[in-house]
N, C-alpha and C positions, 0 to 999 in steps of 0.2 A: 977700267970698265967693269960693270958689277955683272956678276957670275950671272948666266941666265937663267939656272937653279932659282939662286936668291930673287931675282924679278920674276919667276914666276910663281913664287911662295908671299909677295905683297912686297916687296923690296920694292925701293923707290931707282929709276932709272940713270937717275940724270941729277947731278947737283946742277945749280942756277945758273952758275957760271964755266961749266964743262966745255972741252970742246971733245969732242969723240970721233973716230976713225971706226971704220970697218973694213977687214979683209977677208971675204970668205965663212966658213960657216962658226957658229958660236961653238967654243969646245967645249965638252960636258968632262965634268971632275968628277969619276966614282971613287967614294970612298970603299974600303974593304968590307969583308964579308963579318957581320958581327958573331958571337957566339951560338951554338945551337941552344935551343929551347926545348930541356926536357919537361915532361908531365910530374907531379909528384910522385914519389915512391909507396908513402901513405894508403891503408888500403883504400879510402873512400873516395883517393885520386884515381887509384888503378880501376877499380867496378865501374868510378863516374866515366872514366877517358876510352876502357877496353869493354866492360859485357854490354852497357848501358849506351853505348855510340858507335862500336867498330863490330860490322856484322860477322868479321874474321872469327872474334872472341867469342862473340856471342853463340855463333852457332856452333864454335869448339867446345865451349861448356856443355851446350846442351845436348850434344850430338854423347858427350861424356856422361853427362849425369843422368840422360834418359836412355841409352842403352845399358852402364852399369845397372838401372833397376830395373830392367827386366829379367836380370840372375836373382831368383827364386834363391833366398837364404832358410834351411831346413835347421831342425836341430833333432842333435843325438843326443844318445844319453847312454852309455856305454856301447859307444859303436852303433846303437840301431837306431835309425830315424824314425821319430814318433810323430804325431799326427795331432795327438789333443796333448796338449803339456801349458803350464802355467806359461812360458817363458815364448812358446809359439802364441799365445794371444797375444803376450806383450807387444809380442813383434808386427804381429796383423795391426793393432789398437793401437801403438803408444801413447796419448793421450787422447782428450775428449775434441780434438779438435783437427786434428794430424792424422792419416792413417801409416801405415809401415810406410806405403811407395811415397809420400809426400816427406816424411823423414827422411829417406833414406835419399832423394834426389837432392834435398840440402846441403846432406853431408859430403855428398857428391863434389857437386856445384863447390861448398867452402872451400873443399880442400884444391880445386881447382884454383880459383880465384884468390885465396886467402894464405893457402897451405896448412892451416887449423882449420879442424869443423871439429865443436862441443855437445857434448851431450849429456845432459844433466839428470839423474834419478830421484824420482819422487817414492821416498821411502815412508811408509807410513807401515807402524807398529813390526819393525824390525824387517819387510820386505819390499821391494821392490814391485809399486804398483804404475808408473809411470814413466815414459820418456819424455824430454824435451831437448830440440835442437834448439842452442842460444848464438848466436851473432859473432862472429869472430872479434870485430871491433869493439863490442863491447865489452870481450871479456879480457884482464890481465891475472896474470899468475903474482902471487905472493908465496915467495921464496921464505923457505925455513932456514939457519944458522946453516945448514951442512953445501944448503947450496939447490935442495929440492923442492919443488911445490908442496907447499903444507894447505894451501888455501886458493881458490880463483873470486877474485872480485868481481863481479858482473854490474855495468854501469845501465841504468837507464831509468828515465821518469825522473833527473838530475839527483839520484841517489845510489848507491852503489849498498851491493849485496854479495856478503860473503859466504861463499861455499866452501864448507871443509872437506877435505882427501881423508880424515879421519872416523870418517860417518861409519855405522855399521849396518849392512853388512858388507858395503861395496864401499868403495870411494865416489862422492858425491859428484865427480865430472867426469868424465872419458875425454880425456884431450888428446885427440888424432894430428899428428904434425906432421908434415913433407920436409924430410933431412935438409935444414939449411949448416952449411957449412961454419959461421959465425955467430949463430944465435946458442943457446944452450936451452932453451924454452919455448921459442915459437918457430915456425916449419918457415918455408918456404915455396909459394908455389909457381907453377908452370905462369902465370898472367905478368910477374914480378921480372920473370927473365926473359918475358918477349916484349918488354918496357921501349926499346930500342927501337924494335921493327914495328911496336904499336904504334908511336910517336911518328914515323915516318909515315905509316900510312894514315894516320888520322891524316898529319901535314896536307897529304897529294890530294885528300878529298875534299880539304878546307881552299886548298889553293884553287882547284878545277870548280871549286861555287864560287870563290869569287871570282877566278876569271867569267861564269857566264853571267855574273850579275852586274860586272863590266863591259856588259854587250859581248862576252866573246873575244876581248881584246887583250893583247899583252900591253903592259906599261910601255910606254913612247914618253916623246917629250916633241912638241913644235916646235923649230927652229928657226929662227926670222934672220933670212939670208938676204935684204935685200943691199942696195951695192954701198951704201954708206949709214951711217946712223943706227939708233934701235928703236924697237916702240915706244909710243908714249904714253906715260899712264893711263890717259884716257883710252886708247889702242889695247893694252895691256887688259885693263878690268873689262872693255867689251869683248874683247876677244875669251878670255878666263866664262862670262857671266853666259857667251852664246856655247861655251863646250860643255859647259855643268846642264846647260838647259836642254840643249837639242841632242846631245850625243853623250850624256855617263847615262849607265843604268841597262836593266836589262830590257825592255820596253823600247827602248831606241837603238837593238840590236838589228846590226846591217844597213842602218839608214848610212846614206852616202854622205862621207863629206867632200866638199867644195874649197881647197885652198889657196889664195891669191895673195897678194903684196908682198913677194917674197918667203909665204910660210912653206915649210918643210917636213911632214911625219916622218921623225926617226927612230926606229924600236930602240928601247934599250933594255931589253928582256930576254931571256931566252925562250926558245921556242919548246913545247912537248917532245919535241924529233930532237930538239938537242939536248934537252936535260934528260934522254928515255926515260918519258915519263913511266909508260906505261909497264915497262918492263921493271923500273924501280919500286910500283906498287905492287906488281905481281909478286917478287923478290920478296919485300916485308909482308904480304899476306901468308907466301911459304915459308918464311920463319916462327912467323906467329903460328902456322899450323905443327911447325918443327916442335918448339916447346911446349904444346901440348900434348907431342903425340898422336896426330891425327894426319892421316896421309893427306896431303894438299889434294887429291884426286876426289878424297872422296865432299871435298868442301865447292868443285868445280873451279879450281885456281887453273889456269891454262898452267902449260911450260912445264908440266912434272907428270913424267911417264914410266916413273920407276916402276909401276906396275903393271902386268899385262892388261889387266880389266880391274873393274869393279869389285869382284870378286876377291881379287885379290886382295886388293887393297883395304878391304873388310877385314877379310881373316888376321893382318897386318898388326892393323886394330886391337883386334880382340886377342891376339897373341901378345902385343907386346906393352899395350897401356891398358884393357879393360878389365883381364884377368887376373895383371897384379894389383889393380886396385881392387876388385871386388873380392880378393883373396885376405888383401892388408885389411880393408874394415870388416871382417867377416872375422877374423884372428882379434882384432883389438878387441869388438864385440863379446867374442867368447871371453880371452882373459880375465874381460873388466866383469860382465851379468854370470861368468861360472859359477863362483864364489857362492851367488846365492841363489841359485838354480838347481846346487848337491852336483854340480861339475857337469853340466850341461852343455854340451858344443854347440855355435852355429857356424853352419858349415854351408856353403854357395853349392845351390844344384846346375850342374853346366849341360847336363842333360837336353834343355829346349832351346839350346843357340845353335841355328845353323851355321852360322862360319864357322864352328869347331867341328861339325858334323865328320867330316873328312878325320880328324885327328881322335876321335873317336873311333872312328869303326878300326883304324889301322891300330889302336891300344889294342881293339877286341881280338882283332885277327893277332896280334903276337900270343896276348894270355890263350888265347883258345887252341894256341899252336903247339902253346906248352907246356907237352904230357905230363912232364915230372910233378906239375903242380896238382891239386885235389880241387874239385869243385866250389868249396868254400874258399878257398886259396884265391882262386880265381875272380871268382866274387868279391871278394874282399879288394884284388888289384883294381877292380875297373868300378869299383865304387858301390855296390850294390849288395854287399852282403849284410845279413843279417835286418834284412827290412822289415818294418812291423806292417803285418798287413791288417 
C-alpha cells in the first residue's frame, strides 16, 4: 500500500491489478529533524539578516550610535580646552559633505556592526585638511614582511585604491577594531556573536508570517479513514484542487471546513504553547540585546527585570558600553590626528549626559571634601582645570 504522504504529493494510488485492504487510520512516517540553517557570517550577510530586518539590531545600533554622539568631543592642547583650533573645525567639518555628528555616528554604527570603522585623511600640502568615513567591507589590509599593515586597499567603482600608513604627517587610515580573538587585523563585533540568537529570532518571525498567510493554520495532513479501500485518483486530485482553492492562503482565513467520506484533520505540527514560542523569541531578542550591551529593558523585551526602573537601566548603559566606547574612539582619534595638530588631544565632554549626573556630583563631593588638595589640584581631578575662557 503506497504511503499516503507519496499519494498526496501526485503518487499514483492503485496499480491495475492490486487488491488492497484497509484497517484503521493511514500511518504517517516522520522522517528526523534536518540540520539547522545558519545566516552567513560575511558582513553583508550579517547588516542584510540583523540592522536591515531584525528591529532587535536595529534599534541596538542606533540607540548605540546616536547616544555615543551626543558626547561632545573637546580638544586640548596642553591640558587646556580650546575653543578656536585648526583641529576643533576639523572635527565640526570633516568633509564637504559629512558634518562631525554624521562621522562620528558611522563610526559608531561600524564598529557595532562590523567591529572595524575607518577613517581616511585628506592631506594636502603636508596637513591634514579632511576626514572621510570608508565602508568596512570595502576595505582590506595589505600586510608588510613583519606581519604589519603597510597599506589598506579600498575596493569600489570595480577598482581598488591603495592607501599608505606611510604618508606624512599621519598615517593615511585610522583603523578602529573590536579585539577578536583570532584575527590579527580585523576586530570583531557585537552583531557577529549575537549571529545565534539573530537567526532564531528572524526564524520565529518568518515562521509566525507564514503561519498567518496559511489562514492561521499549523501543518495537518487529511486522512481517509473509511472502512476498506483508498481514494481514487480522480477523488484524490478533486479533493487536492478544492483545498488549494477554497481553504490555503490568508483570505480564506477561518472559512469552515466540511469533511465527509471518511476524511480526518490530523495536526502534525506543533503548537506556539508547545514549542514556547513566545518565550523563545523573547530569550533570542535578550541575547541579542546581551551582546550589544544594551539592557533588554530599555529595548521593551518583557521578562528582564534586572533593573528597578528606567533609570537605572540607563545609567547601566552609559557605565558599562557608552563611555568605553566614546572613551576608545576619543583616544584612537587623539594618537592617530596628535602628530599633526603639535600634540593636541581629543577628549569626550561627559559633562551634559544626565545618567552620569549622579556619578558626577558624588566625584565633586569627595574632591571638595578633600582639604589636603589646592584648588587647581581639585580642578584638575574633576575635569575642569585650566579652561580657556
Amino acid at each position: 500500500m503506497p504511503n499516503f504522504l507519496n499519494r498526496l504529493f501526485g503518487g499514483r494510488t492503485n496499480a491495475p491489478n492490486e487488491t488492497k485492504t484497509f484497517a484503521g487510520h493511514t500511518m504517517l512516517t516522520l522522517s528526523q529533524l534536518g540540520p539547522a540553517q545558519w545566516s552567513g557570517r560575511g558582513y553583508a550577510s550579517l547588516v542584510n539578516q540583523g540592522f536591515m530586518r531584525n528591529p532587535v539590531v536595529y534599534r541596538c545600533v542606533r540607540l548605540i550610535a546616536e547616544a555615543a554622539n551626543r558626547v561632545p568631543l573637546t580638544v586640548r592642547v596642553e591640558g587646556q580646552a580650546v575653543s578656536e583650533h585648526p583641529l576643533v573645525s576639523l572635527l565640526a567639518r570633516p568633509n564637504g559633505r559629512q558634518s562631525g555628528a554624521e562621522v562620528l555616528e558611522a563610526v559608531y554604527a561600524y564598529l557595532q556592526t562590523a567591529g572595524n570603522a575607518y577613517l581616511q585623511a585628506g592631506i594636502v600640502d603636508g596637513a591634514v585638511r579632511t576626514l572621510f568615513v570608508l565602508r568596512p567591507d570595502r576595505m582590506s589590509v595589505v600586510a608588510g614582511g613583519d606581519g604589519w599593515p603597510v597599506a589598506y586597499d579600498y575596493k569600489a567603482g570595480g577598482r581598488a585604491t591603495r592607501i599608505s600608513q606611510e604618508a606624512l604627517p599621519i598615517p593615511g587610515v585610522l583603523h578602529m577594531a573590536l579585539f577578536h580573538p583570532l584575527d590579527d587585523h580585523y576586530g570583531m563585533g557585537p552583531l557577529e556573536a549575537a549571529q545565534t540568537s539573530l537567526d532564531i529570532h528572524n526564524a520565529s518571525a518568518q515562521w509566525n508570517k507564514a503561519l498567518l498567510d496559511n489562514a492561521a493554520r499549523p501543518s495537518g495532513a487529511l486522512v481517509y479513514s473509511a472502512g476498506a479501500g483508498s481514494l481514487t485518483e480522480e477523488q484524490f486530485n478533486r479533493l487536492k484542487e478544492e483545498m488549494e482553492t477554497h481553504f490555503a492562503g490568508a483570505a480564506n482565513a477561518g472559512r469552515p471546513m466540511v469533511l465527509d467520506g471518511g476524511l480526518d484533520w490530523k495536526t502534525i505540527a506543533m503548537s506556539p504553547r508547545e514549542m514556547d514560542f513566545i518565550e523563545a523569541r523573547h530569550a533570542a531578542a535578550r541575547d541579542i540585546a546581551l551582546a550589544f550591551g544594551v539592557p533588554p529593558m530599555l529595548l521593551g523585551i518583557p521578562g528582564d527585570n534586572t533593573y528597578a526602573n528606567l533609570a537605572e537601566a540607563n545609567k547601566a548603559l552609559w557605565r558599562q558600553t557608552l563611555v568605553p566606547l566614546v572613551l576608545r574612539v576619543s583616544q584612537e582619534l587623539s594618537g592617530w590626528l596628535g602628530p599633526a595638530f603639535e600634540g593636541a588631544e581629543v577628549v569626550p565632554d561627559f559633562e551634559g549626559v544626565e545618567a552620569l549626573a549622579e556619578d558626577r556630583a558624588a566625584l565633586w563631593a569627595r574632591v571638595g571634601g578633600a582639604g589636603f588638595l589646592t584648588d587647581a589640584e581639585k580642578r584638575e581631578l574633576v575635569g575642569v582645570g585650566g579652561v580657556e575662557r
